[in-house]
TORDOKE-561587 format. One record per residue (C-alpha): residue in three letters; chain; x, y, z. Coordinates in nm, 2 decimals, decimal comma. Example, Ala and Ser with C-alpha at 12.3 -4.5 7.8 and 13.67 -1.06 7.14 Angstrom:
# residues 2
   type   mol        X        Y        Z
    ALA     A     1,23    -0,45     0,78
    SER     A     1,37    -0,11     0,71
***
This chain:
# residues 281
   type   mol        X        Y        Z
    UNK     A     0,00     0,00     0,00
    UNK     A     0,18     0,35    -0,11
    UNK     A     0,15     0,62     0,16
    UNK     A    -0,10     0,83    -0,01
    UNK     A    -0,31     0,48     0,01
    UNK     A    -0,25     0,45     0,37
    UNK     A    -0,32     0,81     0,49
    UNK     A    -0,65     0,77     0,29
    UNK     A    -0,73     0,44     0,52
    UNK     A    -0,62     0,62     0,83
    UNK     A    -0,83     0,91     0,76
    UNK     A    -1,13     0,72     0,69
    UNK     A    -1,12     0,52     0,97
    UNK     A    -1,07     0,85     1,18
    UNK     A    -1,37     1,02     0,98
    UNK     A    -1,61     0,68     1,08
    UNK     A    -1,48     0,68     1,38
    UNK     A    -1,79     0,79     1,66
    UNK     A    -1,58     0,98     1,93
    UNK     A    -1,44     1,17     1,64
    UNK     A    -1,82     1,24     1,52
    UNK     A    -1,94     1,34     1,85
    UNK     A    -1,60     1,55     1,85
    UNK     A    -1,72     1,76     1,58
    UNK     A    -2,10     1,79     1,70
    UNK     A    -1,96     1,91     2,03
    UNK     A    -1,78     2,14     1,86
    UNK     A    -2,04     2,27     1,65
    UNK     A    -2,20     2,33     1,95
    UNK     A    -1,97     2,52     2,05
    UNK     A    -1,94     2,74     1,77
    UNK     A    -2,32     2,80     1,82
    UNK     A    -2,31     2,93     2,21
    UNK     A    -1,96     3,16     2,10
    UNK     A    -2,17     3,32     1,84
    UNK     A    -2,55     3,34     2,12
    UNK     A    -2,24     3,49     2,36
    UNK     A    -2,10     3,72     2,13
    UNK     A    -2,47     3,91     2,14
    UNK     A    -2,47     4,01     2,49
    UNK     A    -2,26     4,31     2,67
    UNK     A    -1,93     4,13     2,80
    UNK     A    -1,58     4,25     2,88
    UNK     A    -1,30     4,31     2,67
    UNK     A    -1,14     3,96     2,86
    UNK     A    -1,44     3,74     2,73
    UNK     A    -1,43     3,86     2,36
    UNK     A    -1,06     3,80     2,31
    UNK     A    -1,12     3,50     2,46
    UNK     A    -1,39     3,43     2,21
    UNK     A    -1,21     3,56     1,92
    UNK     A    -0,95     3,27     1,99
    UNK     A    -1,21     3,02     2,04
    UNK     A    -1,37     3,12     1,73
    UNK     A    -1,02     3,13     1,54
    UNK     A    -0,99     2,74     1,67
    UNK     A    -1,29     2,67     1,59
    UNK     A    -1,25     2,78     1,22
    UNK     A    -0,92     2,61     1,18
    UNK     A    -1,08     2,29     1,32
    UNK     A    -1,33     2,31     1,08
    UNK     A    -1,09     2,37     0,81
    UNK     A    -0,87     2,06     0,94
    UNK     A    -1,22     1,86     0,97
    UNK     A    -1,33     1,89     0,55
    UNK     A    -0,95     1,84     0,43
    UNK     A    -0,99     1,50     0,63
    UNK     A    -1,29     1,41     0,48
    UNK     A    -1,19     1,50     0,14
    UNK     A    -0,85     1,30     0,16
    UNK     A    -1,05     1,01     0,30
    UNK     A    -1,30     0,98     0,05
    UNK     A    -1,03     0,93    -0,21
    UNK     A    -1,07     1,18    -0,47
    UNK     A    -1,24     1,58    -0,50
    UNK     A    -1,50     1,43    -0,75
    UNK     A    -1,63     1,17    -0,52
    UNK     A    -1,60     1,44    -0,24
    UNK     A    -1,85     1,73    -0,40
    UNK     A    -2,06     1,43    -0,61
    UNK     A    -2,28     1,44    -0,25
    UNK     A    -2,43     1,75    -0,20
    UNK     A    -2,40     1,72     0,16
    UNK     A    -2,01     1,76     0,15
    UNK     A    -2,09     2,04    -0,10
    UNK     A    -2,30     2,18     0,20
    UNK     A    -2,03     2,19     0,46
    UNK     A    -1,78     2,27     0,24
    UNK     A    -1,94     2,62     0,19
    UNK     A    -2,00     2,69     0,49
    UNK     A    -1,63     2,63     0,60
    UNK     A    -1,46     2,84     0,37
    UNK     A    -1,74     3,08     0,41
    UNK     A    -1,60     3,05     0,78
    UNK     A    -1,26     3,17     0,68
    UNK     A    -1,40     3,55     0,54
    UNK     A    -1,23     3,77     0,87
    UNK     A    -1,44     3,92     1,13
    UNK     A    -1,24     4,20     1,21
    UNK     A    -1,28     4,58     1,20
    UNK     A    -1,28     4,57     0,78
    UNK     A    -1,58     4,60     0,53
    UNK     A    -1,65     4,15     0,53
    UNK     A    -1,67     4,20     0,93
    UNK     A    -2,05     4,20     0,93
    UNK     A    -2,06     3,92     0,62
    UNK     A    -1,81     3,71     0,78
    UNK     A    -2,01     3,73     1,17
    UNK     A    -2,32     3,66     0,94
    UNK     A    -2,16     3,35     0,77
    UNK     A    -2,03     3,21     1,08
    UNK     A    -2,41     3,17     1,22
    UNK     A    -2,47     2,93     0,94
    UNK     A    -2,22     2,68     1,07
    UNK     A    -2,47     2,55     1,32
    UNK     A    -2,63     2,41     1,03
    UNK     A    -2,38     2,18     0,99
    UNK     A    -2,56     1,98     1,27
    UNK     A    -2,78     1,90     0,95
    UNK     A    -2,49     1,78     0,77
    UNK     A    -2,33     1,53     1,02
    UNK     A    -2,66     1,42     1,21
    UNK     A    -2,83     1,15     0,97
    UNK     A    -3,17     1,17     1,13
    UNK     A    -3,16     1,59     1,10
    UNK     A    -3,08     1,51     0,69
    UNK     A    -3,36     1,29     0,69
    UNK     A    -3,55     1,57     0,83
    UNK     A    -3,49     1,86     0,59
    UNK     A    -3,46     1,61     0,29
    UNK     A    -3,81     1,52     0,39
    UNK     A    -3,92     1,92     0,41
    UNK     A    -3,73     1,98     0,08
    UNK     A    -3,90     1,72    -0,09
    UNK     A    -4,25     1,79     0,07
    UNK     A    -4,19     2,20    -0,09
    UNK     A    -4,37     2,12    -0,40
    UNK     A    -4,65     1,95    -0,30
    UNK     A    -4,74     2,16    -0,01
    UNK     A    -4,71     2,45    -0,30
    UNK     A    -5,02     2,36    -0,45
    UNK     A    -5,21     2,32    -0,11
    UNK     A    -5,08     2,67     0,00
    UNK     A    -5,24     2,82    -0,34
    UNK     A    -5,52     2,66    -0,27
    UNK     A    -5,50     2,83     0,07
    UNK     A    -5,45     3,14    -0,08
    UNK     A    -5,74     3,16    -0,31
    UNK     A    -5,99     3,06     0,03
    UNK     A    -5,79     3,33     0,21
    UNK     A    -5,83     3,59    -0,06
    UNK     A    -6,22     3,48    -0,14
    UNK     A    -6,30     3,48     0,27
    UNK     A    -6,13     3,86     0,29
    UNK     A    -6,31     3,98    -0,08
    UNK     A    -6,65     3,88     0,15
    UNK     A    -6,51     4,02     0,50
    UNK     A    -6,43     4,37     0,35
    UNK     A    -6,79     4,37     0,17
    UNK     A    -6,99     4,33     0,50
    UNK     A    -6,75     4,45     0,73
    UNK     A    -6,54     4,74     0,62
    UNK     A    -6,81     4,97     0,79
    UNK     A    -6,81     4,78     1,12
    UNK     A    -6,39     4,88     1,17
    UNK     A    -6,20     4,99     0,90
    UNK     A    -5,90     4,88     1,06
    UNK     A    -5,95     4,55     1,03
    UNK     A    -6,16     4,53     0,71
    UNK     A    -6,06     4,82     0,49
    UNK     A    -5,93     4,62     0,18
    UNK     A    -5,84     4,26     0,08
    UNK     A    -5,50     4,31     0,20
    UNK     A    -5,57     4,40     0,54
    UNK     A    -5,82     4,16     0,56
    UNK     A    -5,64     3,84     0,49
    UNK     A    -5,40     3,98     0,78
    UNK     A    -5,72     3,99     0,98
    UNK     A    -5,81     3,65     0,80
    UNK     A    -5,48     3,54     0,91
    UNK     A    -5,51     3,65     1,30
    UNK     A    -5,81     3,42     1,26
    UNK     A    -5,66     3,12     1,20
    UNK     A    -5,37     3,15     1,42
    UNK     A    -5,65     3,16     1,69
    UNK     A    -5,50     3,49     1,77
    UNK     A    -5,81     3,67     2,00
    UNK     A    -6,00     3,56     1,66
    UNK     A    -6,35     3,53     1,89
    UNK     A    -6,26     3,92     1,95
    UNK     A    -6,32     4,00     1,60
    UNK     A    -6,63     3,75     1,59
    UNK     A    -6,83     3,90     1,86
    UNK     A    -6,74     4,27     1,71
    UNK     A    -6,92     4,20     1,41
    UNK     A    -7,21     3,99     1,52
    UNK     A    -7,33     4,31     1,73
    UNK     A    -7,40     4,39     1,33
    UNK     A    -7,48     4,05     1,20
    UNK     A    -7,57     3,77     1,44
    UNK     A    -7,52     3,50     1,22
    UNK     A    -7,13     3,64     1,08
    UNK     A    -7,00     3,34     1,34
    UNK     A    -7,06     3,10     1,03
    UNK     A    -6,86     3,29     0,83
    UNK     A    -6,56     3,26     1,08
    UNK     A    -6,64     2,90     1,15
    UNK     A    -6,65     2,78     0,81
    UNK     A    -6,31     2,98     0,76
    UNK     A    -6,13     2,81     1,03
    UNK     A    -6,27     2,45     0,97
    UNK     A    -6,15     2,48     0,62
    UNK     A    -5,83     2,66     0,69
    UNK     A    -5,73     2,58     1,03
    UNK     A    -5,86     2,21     1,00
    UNK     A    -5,87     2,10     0,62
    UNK     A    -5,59     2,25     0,49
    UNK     A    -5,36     2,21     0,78
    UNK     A    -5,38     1,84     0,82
    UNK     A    -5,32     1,77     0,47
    UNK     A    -5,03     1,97     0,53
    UNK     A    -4,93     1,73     0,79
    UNK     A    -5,04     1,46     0,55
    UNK     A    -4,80     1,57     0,27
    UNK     A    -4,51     1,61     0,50
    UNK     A    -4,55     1,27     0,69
    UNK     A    -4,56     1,05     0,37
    UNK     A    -4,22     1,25     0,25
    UNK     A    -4,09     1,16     0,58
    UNK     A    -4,18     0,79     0,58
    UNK     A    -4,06     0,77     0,23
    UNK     A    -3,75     0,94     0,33
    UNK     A    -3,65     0,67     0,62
    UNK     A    -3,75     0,38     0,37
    UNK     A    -3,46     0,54     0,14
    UNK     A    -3,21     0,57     0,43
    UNK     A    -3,29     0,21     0,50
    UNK     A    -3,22     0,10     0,19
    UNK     A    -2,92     0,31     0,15
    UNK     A    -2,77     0,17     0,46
    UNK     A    -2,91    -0,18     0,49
    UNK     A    -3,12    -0,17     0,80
    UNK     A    -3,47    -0,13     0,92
    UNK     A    -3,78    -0,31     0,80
    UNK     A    -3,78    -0,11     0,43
    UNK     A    -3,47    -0,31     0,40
    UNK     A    -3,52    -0,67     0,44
    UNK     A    -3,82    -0,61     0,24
    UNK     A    -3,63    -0,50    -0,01
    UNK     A    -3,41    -0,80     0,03
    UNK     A    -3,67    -1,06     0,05
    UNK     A    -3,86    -0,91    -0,28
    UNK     A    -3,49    -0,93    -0,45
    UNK     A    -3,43    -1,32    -0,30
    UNK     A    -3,76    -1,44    -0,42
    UNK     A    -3,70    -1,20    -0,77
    UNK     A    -3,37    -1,41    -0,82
    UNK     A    -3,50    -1,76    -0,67
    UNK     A    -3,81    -1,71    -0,94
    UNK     A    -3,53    -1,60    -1,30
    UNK     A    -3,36    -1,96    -1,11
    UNK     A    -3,66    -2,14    -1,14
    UNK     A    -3,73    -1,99    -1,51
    UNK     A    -3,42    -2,08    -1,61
    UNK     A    -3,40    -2,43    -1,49
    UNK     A    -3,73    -2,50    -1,62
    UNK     A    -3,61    -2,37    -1,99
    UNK     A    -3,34    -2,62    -1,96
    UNK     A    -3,51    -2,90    -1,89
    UNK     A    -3,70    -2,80    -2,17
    UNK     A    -3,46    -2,80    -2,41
    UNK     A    -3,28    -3,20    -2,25
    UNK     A    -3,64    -3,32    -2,29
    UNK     A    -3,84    -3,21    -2,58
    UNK     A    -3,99    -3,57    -2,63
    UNK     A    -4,13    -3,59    -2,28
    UNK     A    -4,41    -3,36    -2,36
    UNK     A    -4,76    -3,51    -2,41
    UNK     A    -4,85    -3,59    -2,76
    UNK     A    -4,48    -3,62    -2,85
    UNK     A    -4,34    -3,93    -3,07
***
């Protein structure tokens, strides 16, 4: 094995290795409470102290992807996952100086995102936003169709209501925000009784609105974002091996390959014994 071989092995033993994982989760931990610290009123001791801790912290970071590039064996296996792509952004994003010079403020708002790198190395948070990326589209449509009940319910409220107060009701826009206090449950009975002084029966007009919004459209939120995630774990399973997704996935592919066994043995004894079929000379 040349050295260049070896250091790769080393490396990527090192880069599996769990203490070295929770290493770097501790550390971006870290990172995180330096930068939460940072935001309060602390002497001149404590921010030189964390301008070395967040110097370390950088350089550790730095130290962390050249590891995980040199173990993975070569740059275009590195950034062919777009999770290495990920963290290797944010790292050299990390190295932009925080000192008194025009990229202070870009390089103090860059070095927020590297708590997002708990994403990155924690498989069940990847899971997670994968899950919530995928879901995006889907719950797209449902939040247009949101939308157009929003904007038909504030059309109606502003009709009725715009004399009762203005400041609620005065145009679409403001109504939806009204619409929208409504189905956060935000003092929404406030608005209800206020307006059934004028019309007694307006309470079907806000309970219809928050069955369909609040109810409806909610749960098949929850709906669209549960089947991504269930589809999700049935992917990691079969990515890694383990879980109930895959052994199903293994039994399907041992009865797949017992069954082509089975064709093929029975097209061979086919062919040795043509005679042997009924009706045959």
């Amino acid at each position: 094995m040349t050295i260049a071989g070896d250091l790769q092995q080393r490396f990527l033993r090192l880069r599996e290795n769990k203490a070295f994982e929770f290493f770097v989760i501790s550390v971006i931990i870290l990172s995180a409470l330096v930068i939460g610290a940072k935001t309060y009123q602390i002497p001149q001791l404590a921010q030189d102290v964390f301008m070395v801790l967040d110097v370390a912290i950088t350089l550790f970071f730095l130290a962390e992807i050249i590891v995980r590039m040199i173990a993975e064996g070569s740059l275009r296996r590195f950034f062919a996952k777009g999770w290495n792509v990920f963290d290797f952004i944010i790292v050299v994003a990390s190295l932009v100086p925080v000192d008194d010079s025009e990229a202070a403020l870009l390089g103090r708002l860059l070095r927020i995102f590297r708590v997002l790198r708990l994403v990155s190395i924690i498989p069940e948070l990847r899971v997670l936003l994968s899950a919530f990326l995928t879901a995006i589209p889907r719950m797209g449509y449902v939040a247009l169709l949101m939308f157009i009940v929003f904007y038909i319910y504030a059309a109606v409220g502003s009709m009725f209501f715009n004399r009762i107060n203005p400041e609620l009701w005065d145009n679409i826009s403001i109504s939806m925000l009204t619409l929208f206090r409504v189905a956060t449950f935000e003092d929404w009975t406030d608005v209800m009784y206020e307006t059934m002084r004028v019309y007694p029966l307006s309470w079907a007009y806000y309970l219809s609105f928050i069955f369909i919004v609040a109810f409806v459209f909610l749960n098949m939120m929850i709906g669209i974002v549960l089947e991504t995630l269930q589809r999700e774990h049935e992917a990691q399973s079969l990515e890694s091996g383990e879980g109930e997704a895959a052994e199903v996935h293994s039994i399907e592919a041992r009865t797949l390959d017992m069954a082509q066994r089975l064709e093929r043995m029975e097209a061979m004894l086919e062919r040795l014994a043509p005679d042997s079929k009924p009706g045959a000379k």
